[in-house]
LUMDRENDREN-952666 format. One record per residue (C-alpha): x, y, z; residue number from 1; residue in one letter. Coordinates in nm, 3 decimals. Layout:
<rs>
east = X, north = Y, up = Z, num = NUM, residu = A;
...
</rs>
This chain:
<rs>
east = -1.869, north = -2.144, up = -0.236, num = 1, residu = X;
east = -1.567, north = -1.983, up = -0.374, num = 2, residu = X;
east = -1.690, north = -1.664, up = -0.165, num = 3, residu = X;
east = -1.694, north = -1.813, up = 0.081, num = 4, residu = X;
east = -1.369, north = -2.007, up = 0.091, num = 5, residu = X;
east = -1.190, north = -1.710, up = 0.040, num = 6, residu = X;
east = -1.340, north = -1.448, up = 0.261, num = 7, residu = X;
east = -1.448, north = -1.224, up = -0.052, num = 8, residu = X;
east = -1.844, north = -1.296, up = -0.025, num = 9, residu = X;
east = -1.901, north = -0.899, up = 0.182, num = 10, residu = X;
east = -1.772, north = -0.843, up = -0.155, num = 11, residu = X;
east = -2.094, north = -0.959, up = -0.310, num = 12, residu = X;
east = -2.251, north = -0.748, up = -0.583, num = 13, residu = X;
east = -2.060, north = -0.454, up = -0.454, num = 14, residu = X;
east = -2.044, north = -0.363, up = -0.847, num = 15, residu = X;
east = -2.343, north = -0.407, up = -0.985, num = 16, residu = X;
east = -2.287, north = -0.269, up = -1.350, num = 17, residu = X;
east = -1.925, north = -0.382, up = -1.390, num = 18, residu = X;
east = -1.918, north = -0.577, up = -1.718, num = 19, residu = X;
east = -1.711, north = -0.897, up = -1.772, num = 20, residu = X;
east = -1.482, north = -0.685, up = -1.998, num = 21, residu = X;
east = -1.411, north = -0.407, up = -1.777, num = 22, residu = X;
east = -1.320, north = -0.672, up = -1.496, num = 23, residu = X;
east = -1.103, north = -0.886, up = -1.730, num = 24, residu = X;
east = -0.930, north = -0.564, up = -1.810, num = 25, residu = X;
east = -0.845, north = -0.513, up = -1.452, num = 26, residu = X;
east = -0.744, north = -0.846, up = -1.407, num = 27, residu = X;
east = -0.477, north = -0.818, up = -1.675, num = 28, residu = X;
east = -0.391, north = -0.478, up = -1.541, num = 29, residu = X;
east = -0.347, north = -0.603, up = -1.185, num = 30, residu = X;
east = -0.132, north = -0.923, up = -1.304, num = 31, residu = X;
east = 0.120, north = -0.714, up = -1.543, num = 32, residu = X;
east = 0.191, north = -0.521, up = -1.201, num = 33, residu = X;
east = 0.241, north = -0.789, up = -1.048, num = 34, residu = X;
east = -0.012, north = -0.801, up = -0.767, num = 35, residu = X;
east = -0.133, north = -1.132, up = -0.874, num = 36, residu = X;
east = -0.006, north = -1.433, up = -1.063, num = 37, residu = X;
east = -0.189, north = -1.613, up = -1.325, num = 38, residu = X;
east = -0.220, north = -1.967, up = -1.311, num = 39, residu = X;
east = -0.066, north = -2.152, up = -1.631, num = 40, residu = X;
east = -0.450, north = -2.210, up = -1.743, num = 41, residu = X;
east = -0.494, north = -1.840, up = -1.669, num = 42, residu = X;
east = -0.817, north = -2.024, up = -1.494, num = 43, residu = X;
east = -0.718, north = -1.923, up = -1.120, num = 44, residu = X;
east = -0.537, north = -1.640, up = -1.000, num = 45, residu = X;
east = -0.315, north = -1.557, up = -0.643, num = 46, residu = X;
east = -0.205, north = -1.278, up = -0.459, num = 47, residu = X;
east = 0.166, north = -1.209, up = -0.509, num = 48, residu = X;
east = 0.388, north = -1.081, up = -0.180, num = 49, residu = X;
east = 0.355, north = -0.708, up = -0.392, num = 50, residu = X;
east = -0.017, north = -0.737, up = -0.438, num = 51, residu = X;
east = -0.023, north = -0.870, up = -0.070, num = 52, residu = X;
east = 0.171, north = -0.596, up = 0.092, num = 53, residu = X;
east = -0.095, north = -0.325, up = -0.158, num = 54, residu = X;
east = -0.389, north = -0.476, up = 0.005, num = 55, residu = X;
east = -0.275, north = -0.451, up = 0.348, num = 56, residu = X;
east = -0.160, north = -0.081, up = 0.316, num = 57, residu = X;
east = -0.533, north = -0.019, up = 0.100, num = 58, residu = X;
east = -0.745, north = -0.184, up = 0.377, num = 59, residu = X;
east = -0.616, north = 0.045, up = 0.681, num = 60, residu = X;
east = -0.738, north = 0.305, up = 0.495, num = 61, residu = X;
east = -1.073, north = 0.170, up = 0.384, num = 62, residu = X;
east = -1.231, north = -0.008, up = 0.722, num = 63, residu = X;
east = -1.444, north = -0.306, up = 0.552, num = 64, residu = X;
east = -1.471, north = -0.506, up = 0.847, num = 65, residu = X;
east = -1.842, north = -0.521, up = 0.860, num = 66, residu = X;
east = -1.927, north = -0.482, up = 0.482, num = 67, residu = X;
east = -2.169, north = -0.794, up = 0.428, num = 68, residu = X;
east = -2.322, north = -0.742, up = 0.103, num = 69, residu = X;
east = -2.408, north = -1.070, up = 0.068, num = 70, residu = X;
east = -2.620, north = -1.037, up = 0.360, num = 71, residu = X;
east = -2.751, north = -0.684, up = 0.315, num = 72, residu = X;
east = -2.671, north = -0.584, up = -0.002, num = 73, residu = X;
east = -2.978, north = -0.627, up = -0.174, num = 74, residu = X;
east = -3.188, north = -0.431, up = 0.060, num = 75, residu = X;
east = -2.957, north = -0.158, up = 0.226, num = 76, residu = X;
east = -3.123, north = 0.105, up = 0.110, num = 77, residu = X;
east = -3.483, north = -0.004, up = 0.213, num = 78, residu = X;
east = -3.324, north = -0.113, up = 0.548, num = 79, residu = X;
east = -3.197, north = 0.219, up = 0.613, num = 80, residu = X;
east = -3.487, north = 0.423, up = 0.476, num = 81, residu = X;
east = -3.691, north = 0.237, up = 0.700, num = 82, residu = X;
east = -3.469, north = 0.318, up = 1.013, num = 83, residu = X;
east = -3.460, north = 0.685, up = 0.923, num = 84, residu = X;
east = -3.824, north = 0.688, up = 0.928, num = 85, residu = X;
east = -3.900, north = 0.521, up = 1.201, num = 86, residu = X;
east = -3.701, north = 0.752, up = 1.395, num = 87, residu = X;
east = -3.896, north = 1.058, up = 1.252, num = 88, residu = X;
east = -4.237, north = 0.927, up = 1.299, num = 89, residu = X;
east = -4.183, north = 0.797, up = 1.703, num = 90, residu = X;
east = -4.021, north = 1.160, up = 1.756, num = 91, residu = X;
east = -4.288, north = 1.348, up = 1.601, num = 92, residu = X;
east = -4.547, north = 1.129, up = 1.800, num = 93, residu = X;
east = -4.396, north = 1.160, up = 2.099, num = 94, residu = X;
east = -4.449, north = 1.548, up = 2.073, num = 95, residu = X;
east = -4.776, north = 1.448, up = 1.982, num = 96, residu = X;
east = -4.729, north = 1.640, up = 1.648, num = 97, residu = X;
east = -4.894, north = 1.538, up = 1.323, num = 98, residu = X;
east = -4.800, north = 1.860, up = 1.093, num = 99, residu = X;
east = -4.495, north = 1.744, up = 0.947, num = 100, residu = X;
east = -4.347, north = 1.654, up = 0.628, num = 101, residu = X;
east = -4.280, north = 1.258, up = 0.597, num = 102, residu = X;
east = -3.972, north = 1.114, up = 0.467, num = 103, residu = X;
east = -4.132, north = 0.885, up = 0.301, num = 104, residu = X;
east = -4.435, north = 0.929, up = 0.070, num = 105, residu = X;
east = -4.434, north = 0.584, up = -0.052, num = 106, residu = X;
east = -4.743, north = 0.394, up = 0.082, num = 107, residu = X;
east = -4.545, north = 0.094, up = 0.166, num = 108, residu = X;
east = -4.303, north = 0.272, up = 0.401, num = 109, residu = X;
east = -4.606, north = 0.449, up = 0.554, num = 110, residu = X;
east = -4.769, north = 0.084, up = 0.597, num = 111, residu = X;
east = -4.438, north = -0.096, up = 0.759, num = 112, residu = X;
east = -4.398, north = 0.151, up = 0.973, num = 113, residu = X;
east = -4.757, north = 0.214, up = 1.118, num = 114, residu = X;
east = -4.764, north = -0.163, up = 1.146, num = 115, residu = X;
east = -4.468, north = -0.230, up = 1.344, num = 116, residu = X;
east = -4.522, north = 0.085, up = 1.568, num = 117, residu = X;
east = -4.809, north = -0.134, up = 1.691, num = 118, residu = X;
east = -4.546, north = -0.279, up = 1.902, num = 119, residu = X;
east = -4.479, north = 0.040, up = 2.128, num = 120, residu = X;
east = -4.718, north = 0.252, up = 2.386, num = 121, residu = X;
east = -4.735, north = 0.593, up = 2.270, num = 122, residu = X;
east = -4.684, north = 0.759, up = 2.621, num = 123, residu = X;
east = -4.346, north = 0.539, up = 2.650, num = 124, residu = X;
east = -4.248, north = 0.598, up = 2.253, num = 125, residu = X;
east = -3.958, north = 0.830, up = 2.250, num = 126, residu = X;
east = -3.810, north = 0.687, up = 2.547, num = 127, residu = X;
east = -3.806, north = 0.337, up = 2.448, num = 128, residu = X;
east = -3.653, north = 0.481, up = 2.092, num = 129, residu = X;
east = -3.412, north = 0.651, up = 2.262, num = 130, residu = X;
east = -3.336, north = 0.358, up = 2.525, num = 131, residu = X;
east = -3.284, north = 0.106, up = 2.161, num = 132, residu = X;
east = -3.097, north = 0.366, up = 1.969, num = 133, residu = X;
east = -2.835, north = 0.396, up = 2.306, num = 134, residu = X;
east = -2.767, north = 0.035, up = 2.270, num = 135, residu = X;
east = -2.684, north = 0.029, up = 1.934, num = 136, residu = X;
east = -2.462, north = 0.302, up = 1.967, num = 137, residu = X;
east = -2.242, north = 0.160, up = 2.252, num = 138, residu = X;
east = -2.131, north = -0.059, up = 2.010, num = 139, residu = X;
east = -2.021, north = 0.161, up = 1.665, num = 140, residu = X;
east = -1.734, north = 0.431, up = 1.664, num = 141, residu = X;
east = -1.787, north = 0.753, up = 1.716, num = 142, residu = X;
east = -1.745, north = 0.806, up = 1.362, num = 143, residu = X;
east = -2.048, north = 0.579, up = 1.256, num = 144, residu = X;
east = -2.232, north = 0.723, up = 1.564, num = 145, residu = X;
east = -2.211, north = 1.075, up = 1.404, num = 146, residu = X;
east = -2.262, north = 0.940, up = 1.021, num = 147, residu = X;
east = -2.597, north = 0.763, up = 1.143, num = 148, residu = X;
east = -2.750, north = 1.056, up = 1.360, num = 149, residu = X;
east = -2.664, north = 1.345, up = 1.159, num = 150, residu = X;
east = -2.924, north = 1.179, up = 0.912, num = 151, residu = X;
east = -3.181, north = 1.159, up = 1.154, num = 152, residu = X;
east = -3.508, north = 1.407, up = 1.109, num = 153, residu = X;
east = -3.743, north = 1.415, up = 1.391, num = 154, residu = X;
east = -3.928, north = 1.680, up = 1.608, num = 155, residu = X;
east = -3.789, north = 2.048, up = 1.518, num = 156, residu = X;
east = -3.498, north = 1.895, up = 1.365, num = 157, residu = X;
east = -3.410, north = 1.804, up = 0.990, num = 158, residu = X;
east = -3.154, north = 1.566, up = 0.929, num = 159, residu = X;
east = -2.885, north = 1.648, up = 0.650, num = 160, residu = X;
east = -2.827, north = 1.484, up = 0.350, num = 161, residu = X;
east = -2.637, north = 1.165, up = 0.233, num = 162, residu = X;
east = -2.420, north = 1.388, up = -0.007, num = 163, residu = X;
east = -2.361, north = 1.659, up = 0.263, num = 164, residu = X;
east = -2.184, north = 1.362, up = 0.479, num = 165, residu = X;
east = -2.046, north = 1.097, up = 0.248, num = 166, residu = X;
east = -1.726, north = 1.236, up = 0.134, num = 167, residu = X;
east = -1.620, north = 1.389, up = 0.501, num = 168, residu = X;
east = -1.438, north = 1.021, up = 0.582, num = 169, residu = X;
east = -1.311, north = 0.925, up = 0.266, num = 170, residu = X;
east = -1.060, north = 1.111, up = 0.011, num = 171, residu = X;
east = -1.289, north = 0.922, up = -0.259, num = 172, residu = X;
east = -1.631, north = 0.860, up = -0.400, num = 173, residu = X;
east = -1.563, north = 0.500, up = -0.391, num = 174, residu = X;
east = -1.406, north = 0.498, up = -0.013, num = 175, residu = X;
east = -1.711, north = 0.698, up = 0.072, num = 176, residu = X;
east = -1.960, north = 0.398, up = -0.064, num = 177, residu = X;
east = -1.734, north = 0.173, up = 0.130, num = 178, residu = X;
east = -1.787, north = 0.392, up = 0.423, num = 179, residu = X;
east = -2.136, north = 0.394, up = 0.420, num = 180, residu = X;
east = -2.211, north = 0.057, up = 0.305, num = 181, residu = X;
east = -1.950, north = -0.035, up = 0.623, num = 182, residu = X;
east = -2.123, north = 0.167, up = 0.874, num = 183, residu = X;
east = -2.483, north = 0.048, up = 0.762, num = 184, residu = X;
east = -2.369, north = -0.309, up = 0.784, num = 185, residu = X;
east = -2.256, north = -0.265, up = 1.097, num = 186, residu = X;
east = -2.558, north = -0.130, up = 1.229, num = 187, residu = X;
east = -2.784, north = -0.418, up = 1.088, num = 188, residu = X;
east = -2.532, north = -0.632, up = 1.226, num = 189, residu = X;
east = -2.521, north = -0.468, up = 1.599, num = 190, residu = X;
east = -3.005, north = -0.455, up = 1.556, num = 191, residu = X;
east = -2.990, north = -0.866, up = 1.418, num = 192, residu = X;
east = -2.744, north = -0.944, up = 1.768, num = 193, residu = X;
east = -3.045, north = -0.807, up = 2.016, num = 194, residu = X;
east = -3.294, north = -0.926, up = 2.182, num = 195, residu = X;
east = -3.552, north = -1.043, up = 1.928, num = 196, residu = X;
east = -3.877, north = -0.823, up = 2.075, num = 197, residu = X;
east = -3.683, north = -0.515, up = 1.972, num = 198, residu = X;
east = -3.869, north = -0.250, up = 1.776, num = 199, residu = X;
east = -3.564, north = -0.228, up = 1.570, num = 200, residu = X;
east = -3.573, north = -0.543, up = 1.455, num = 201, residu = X;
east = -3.879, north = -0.541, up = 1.324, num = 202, residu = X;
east = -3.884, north = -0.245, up = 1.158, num = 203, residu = X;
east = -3.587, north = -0.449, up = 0.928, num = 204, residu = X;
east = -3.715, north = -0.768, up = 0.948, num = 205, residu = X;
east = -3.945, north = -0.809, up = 0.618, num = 206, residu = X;
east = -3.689, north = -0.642, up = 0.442, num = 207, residu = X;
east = -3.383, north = -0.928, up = 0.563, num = 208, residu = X;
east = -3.634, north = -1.169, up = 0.472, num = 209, residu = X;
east = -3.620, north = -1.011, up = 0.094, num = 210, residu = X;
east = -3.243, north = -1.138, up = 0.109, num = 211, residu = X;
east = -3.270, north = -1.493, up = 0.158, num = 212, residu = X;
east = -3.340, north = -1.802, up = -0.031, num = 213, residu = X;
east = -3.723, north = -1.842, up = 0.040, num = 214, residu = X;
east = -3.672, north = -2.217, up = -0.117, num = 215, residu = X;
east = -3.366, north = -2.252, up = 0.132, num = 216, residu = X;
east = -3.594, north = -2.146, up = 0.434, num = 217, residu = X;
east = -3.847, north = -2.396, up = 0.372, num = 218, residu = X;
east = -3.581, north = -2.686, up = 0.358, num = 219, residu = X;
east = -3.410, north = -2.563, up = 0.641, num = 220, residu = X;
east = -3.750, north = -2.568, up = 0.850, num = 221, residu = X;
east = -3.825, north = -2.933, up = 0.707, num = 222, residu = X;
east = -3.434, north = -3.008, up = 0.822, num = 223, residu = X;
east = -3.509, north = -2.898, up = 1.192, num = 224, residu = X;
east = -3.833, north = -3.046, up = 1.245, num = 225, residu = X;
east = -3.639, north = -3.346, up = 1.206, num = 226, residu = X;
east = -3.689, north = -3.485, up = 0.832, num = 227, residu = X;
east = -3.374, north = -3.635, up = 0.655, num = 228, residu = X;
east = -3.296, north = -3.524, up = 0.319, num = 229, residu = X;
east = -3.439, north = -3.762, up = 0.104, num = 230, residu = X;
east = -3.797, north = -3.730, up = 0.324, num = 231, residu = X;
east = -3.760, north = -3.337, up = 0.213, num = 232, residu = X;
east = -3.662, north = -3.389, up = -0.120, num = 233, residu = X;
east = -3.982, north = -3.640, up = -0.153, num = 234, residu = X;
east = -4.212, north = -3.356, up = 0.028, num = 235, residu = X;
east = -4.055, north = -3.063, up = -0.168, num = 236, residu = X;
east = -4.108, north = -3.275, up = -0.495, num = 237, residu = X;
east = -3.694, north = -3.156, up = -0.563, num = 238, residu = X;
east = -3.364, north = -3.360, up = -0.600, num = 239, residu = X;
east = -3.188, north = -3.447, up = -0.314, num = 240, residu = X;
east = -2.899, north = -3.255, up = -0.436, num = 241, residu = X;
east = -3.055, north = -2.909, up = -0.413, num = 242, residu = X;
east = -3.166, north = -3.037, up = -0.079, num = 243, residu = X;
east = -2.816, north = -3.084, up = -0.022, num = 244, residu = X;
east = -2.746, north = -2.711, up = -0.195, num = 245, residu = X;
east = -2.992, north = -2.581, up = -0.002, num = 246, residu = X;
east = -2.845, north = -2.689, up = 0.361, num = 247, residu = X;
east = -2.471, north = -2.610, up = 0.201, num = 248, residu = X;
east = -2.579, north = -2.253, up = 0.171, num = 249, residu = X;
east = -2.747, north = -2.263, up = 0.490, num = 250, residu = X;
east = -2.457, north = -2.379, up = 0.680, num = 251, residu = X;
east = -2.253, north = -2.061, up = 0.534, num = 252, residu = X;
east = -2.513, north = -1.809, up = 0.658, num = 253, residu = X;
east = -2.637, north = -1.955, up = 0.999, num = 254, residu = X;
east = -2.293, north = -2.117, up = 1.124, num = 255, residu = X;
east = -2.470, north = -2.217, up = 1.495, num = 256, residu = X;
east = -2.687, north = -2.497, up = 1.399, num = 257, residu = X;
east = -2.525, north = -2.860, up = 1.406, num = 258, residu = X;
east = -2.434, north = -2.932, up = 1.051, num = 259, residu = X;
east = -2.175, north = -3.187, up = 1.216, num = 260, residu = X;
east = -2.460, north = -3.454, up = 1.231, num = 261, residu = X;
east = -2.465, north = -3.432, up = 0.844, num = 262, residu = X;
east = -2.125, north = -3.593, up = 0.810, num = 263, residu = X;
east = -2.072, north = -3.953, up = 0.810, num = 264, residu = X;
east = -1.803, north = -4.048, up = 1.073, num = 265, residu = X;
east = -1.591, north = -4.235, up = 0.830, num = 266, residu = X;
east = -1.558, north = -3.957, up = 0.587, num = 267, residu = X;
east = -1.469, north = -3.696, up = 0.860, num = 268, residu = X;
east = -1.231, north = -3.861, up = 0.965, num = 269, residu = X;
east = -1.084, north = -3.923, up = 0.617, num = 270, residu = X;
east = -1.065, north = -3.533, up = 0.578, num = 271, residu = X;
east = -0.936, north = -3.474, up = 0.954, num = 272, residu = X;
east = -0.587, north = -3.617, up = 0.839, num = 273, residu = X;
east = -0.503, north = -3.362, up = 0.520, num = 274, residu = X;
east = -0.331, north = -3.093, up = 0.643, num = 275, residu = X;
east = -0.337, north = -2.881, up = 0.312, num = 276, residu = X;
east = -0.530, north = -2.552, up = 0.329, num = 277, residu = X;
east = -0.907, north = -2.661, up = 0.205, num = 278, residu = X;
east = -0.897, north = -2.418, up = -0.028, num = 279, residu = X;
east = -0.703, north = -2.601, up = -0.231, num = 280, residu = X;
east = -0.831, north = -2.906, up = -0.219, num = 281, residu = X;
east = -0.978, north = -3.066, up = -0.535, num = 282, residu = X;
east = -1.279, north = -3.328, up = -0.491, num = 283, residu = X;
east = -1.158, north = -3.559, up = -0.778, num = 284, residu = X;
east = -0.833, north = -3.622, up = -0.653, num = 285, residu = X;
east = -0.965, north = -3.652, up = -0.253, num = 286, residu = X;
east = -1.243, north = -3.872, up = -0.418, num = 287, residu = X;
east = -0.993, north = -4.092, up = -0.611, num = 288, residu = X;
east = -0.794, north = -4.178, up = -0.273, num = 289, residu = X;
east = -1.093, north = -4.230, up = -0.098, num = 290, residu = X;
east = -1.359, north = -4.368, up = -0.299, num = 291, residu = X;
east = -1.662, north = -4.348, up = -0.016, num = 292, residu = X;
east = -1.629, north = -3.929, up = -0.026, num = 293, residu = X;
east = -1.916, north = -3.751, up = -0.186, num = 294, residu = X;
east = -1.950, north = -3.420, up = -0.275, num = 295, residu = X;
east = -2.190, north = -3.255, up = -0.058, num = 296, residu = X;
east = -1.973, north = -3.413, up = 0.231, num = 297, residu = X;
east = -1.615, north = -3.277, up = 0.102, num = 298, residu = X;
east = -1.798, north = -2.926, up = 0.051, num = 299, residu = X;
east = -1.984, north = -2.925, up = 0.425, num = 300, residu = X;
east = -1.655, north = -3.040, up = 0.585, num = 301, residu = X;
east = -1.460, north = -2.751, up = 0.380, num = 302, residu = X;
east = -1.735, north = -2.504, up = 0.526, num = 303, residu = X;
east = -1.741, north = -2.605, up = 0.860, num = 304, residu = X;
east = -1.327, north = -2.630, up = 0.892, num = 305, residu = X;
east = -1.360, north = -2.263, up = 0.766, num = 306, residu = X;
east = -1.614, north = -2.160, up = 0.977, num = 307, residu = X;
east = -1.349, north = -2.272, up = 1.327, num = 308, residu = X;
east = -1.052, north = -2.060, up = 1.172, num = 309, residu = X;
east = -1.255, north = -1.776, up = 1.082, num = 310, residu = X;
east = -1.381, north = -1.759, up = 1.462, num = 311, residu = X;
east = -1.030, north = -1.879, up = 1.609, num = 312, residu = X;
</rs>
């Protein structure tokens, strides 16, 4: 929720082996700088005008605008893999060639991809590849565009290596990660936005699925078949308050479905007069001026209220 509230969850696991230490360390370093400011509690931590004006000059240089690790962090790498062999496979096929060397020896890259190829006719292959791959690329830079295809084997034709591209737009190893993870983001993003009976899609599709909160899913298909919460929490043999965390972390990923009818009129309105930044709003001091709020309200409300500034 925290993530969320303050725009760092395309952060999310970005660091997978930084220990506690190592990031306390930072921390410390960071506030006797001056680019934040401890809290008296040393519990919380803001961005001073210094560490403000850092950030901005730091984030022209690294583009993060499509990083969403939370989203595809877990399976980037199997997303991609996948991609890069589809692409070899439908171009070797549609030379109707069959000596090559695979990508992928892995049976369960072999298995995806023969199943979803299914999808295609073989005398229409390449050009339907080629017709998906056009539409994608409309929409990255021509920086991506060249990252992406310069990794693509196919018919006479061997892609080049990760390493042999990674560090030609970035000065460093870590602004090369964030250039890839960026650019791979974006291009998940750019497949999830098309039609849904794209080949593309489902070459990536099990592998989103990996990402998300199975438990969630079935709540949230409970939710739209029209059950309230407590019905789901009796059929899901749960509380209602992981219903309630369930459809909370729901509303954060999938921000078009109408969480509004959740929210009881009088406490909406309650909430529509504080003009404070949510961020900063505390649930046991809202709570003790009104006494009918309840928490999974106050946190839905803050998520939605969110939601319309980070679109406006």
């Amino acid at each position: 929720m925290n993530g969320y509230m303050f725009d760092n969850l395309r952060f999310f696991g970005l660091f997978p082996e930084l220990a506690e230490a190592d990031f306390q360390r930072q921390l410390n370093q960071l506030a006797e700088n001056q680019f934040i400011i401890h809290s008296a509690d040393h519990s919380e931590a803001a961005l001073s005008e210094k560490g403000r004006h850092l950030l901005v000059n730091n984030s022209q240089k690294m583009n993060t605008h499509w990083l969403n690790s939370y989203r595809y962090g877990k399976t980037e790498e199997e997303m991609w893999r996948l991609l890069q062999f589809s692409v070899q496979v439908t171009s070797q096929l549609s030379y109707q060639n069959k000596e090559y060397i695979p990508l992928e020896s892995s049976p369960y890259y072999q298995w995806m991809i023969k199943q979803t190829l299914t999808q295609l006719k073989k005398n229409t292959l390449g050009q339907e590849m080629r017709r998906q791959w056009h539409e994608l690329f409309i929409e990255l830079s021509q920086q991506e565009q060249a990252f992406i295809a310069q990794q693509f084997s196919g018919y006479q034709h061997n892609g080049k290596a990760l390493q042999q591209l990674a560090n030609q737009a970035a000065s460093s190893d870590f602004e090369a990660v964030l250039f890839r993870k960026n650019t791979y983001h974006h291009l998940f993003a750019v497949i999830e936005s098309k039609n849904q009976n794209q080949f593309l899609q489902a070459v990536i599709h099990d592998s989103l699925e990996k990402s998300n909160n199975q438990s969630m899913r079935q709540t949230k298909e409970l939710w739209q078949t029209g059950y309230s919460l407590e019905e789901i929490a009796v059929i899901r043999k749960m509380k209602v308050s992981t219903v309630k965390d369930h459809l909370l972390e729901l509303a954060i990923q999938e921000p078009e479905k109408n969480y509004d009818s959740l929210l009881p009129k009088n406490q909406q309105a309650f909430l529509d007069e504080i003009t404070t930044p949510c961020q900063t709003w505390r649930f046991t001091t809202l709570k003790a001026q009104y006494e009918p709020l309840d928490y999974f309200s106050f946190r839905l409300y803050q998520i939605l209220k969110l939601r319309r500034e980070y679109e406006a």
